[in-house]
N, C-alpha and C positions, 0 to 999 in steps of 0.2 A: 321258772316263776311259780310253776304249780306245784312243785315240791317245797319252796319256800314259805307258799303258802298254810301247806299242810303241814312242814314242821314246827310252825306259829302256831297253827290249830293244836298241834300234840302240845309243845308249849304249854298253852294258855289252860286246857284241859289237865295239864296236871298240877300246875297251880291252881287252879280251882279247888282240885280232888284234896294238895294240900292243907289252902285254906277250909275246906269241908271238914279236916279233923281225921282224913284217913290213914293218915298216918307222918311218921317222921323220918323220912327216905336214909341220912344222917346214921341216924341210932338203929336203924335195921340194917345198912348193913354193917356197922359194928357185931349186932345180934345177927347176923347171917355167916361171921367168922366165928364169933364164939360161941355158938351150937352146935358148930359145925357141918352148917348147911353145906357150905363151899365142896365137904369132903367125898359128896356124892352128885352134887348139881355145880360143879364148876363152880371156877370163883369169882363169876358175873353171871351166874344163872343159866348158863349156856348147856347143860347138862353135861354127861359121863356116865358113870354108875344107875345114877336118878335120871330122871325125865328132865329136857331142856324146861324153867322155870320164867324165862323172862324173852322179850322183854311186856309179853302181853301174860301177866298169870292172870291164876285165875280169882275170884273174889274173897278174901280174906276170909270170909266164913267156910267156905267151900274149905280153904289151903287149912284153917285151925280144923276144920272135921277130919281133915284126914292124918293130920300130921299126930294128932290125940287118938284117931282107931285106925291106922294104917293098914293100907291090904299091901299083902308080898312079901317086902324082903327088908322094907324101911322099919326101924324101932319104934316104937309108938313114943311120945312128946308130951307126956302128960299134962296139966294144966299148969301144975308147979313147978313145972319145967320151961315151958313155954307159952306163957298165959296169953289171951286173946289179944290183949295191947302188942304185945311182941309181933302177934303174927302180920298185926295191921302196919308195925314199922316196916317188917321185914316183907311183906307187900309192895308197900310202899320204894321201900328200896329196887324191888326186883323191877315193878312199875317205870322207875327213874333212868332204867335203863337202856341206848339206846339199840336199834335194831344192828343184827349182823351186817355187815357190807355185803352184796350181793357177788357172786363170784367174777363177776365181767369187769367188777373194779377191783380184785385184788390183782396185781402185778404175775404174779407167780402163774396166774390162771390164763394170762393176754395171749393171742399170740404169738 
């Protein structure tokens, strides 16, 4: 019941965030294949190469300051490349995501 609860609460919290204008989950991750986000953070955010991204990121201003001056090894995202709307979709998208399964319920892991 009390996970039921709390996944109402996650629920209702991102349609809030929706309706607040933060973005369009949809169209970011469209913009999350063809940037080629996927190529270095998996193709639900789950990391690889990059840093696991979902399904908590971090705030859209934060993910556009780095993705425009990136430190290490990632290409920098220029604006015209990746303008600040984009980033707030592709937030949004990562946001939409839901959590890993924990290992005691994938089958392969039981005893």
């Amino acid at each position: 019941m009390k996970r039921l609860i709390l996944i109402a609460l996650g629920f209702i919290a991102a349609q809030a965030a929706n309706a607040a204008g933060e973005g369009d989950a949809e169209r970011g991750k469209v913009l999350f294949q063809k940037d080629g986000c996927y190529e270095c953070h998996g193709l639900v955010g789950q990391g690889g190469v990059g840093p696991r991204l979902a399904p908590n990121p971090l705030p859209a201003e934060a993910i556009a300051s780095y993705i425009h001056n990136p430190a290490g090894e990632m290409p920098p995202y220029v604006t015209k490349v990746v303008p600040d709307a984009d980033v707030g979709d592709i937030r949004a998208y990562l946001a939409s995501l839901p959590p890993p399964p924990k290992l005691a319920d994938i089958p392969l892991f039981k005893d």
